[in-house]
N, C-alpha and C positions, 0 to 999 in steps of 0.2 A: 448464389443464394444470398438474399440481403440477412443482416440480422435482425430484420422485423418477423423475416420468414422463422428462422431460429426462434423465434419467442411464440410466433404462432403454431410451431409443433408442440410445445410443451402443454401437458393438459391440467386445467387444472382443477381441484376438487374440493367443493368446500365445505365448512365442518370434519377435517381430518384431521389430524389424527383427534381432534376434538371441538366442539363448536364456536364458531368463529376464527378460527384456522382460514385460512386458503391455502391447501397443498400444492406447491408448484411439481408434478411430476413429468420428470424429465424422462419416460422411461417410454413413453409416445415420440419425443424425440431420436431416440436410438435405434426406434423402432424400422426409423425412416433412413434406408441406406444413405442416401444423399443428406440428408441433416444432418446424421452421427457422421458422417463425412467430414460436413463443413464444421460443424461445433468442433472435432479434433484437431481441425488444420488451424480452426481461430484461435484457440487454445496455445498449439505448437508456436505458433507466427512468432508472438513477439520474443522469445527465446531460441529462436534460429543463431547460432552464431556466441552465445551465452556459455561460457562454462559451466552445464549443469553436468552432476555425475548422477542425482539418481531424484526419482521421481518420490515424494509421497501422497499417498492415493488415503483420505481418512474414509475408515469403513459407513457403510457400505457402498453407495453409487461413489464414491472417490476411487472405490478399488475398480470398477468398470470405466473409466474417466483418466485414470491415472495408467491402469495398463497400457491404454491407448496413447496417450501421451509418451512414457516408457517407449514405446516400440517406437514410434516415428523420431522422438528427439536420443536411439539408440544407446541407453541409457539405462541403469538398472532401475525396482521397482523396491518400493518400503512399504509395507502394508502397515497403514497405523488403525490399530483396533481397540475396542472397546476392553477394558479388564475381565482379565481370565481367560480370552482366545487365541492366546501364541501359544505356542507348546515348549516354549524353552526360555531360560531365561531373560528377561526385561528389565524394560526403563521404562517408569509408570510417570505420567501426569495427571495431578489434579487442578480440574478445572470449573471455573464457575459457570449454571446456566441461569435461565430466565428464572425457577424455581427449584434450587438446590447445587450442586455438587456432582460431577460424575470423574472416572476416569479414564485415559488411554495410554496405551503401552507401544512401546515398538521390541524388537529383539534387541539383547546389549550390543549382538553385533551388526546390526544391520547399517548402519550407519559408523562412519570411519572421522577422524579428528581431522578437522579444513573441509570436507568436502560440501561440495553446491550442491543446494536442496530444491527442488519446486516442490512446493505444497500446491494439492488439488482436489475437487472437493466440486460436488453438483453445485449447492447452492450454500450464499452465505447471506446469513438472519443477523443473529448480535453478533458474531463473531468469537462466541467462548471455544466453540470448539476448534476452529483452527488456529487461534490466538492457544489454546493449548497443545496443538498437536506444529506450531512453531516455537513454542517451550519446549517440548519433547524433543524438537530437533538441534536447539542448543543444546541440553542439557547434555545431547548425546555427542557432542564437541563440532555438530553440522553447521553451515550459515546457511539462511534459509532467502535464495534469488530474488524470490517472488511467490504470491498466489496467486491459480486463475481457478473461476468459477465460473459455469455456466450462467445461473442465476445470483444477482443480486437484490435482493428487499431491504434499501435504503431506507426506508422508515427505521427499521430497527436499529442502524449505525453499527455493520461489520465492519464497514470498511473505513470505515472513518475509524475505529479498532483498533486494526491491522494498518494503519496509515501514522498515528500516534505512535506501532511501536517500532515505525522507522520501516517501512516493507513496502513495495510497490504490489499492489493489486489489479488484475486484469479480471473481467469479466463479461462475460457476452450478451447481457440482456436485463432489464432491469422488470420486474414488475413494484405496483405501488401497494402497502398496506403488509398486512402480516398475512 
């Protein structure tokens, strides 16, 4: 399956979550045994061989994306979530978005001091939120490998982001605009 195919399962919707939006939703792509297939293994590939010890997956399509990744690169899984839904104690990041401030958390122990992180994540827009949830994995004494992402929207400079603060980023398909 080429990654043209990959970009053409993804559907997309526009005026979402509010107008002038185009939502890239990935969730036609998963739908498709052979696509959620290929999008995992492009994902896995360039960390074949990589000492990662555990995945983080930012909520929510990261925890669907991240799982998958976790299983094949055999490896545990870090649920990084929004504030307020761990149930036990945390390490909270704040971070900037396009209009305001939000936060995420991971568990204090979920992450161990030296170990290898992959950050993953559906898609990356300006990049505050995984630029914060690769703050959360220092803070938590992790180094953070790499990120991949399904979707990339270079208009907005994720990755150029995440490229300034020294982190290789992999992703599988680009669309153009917001």
């Amino acid at each position: 399956m080429a990654l043209d195919d990959i970009r053409d399962l993804i559907r997309t919707i526009p005026d979402y979550p509010k107008p002038g939006i185009m939502f890239r939703d990935v969730t036609t792509l998963w739908a498709n045994a052979r696509g959620f297939r290929t999008a995992i293994d492009r994902l896995v590939q360039p960390y074949a061989g990589v000492r990662i010890d555990k995945v983080a997956g930012i909520e929510a399509r990261g925890f669907v994306l991240g799982g998958a990744v976790a299983h094949q690169l055999s490896v545990g899984f870090v649920p990084v979530c929004k504030k307020g839904k761990l149930p036990w104690d945390t390490i909270a990041e704040h971070y900037e978005l396009e209009y305001g401030t939000d936060t995420i958390e991971i568990h204090t122990d979920a992450i161990r001091e030296g170990e290898n992180i992959l950050i993953v994540d559906d898609l990356l827009a300006t990049g505050g939120t995984a630029a914060g949830a690769v703050n959360l994995v220092r803070k938590a004494g992790g180094t953070v490998v790499g990120c991949c992402f399904i979707v990339d929207l270079p208009d907005l400079g994720g990755k150029a982001k995440l490229h300034e603060m020294g982190l290789s980023v992999m992703t599988l398909c680009e669309f153009e605009g917001d």
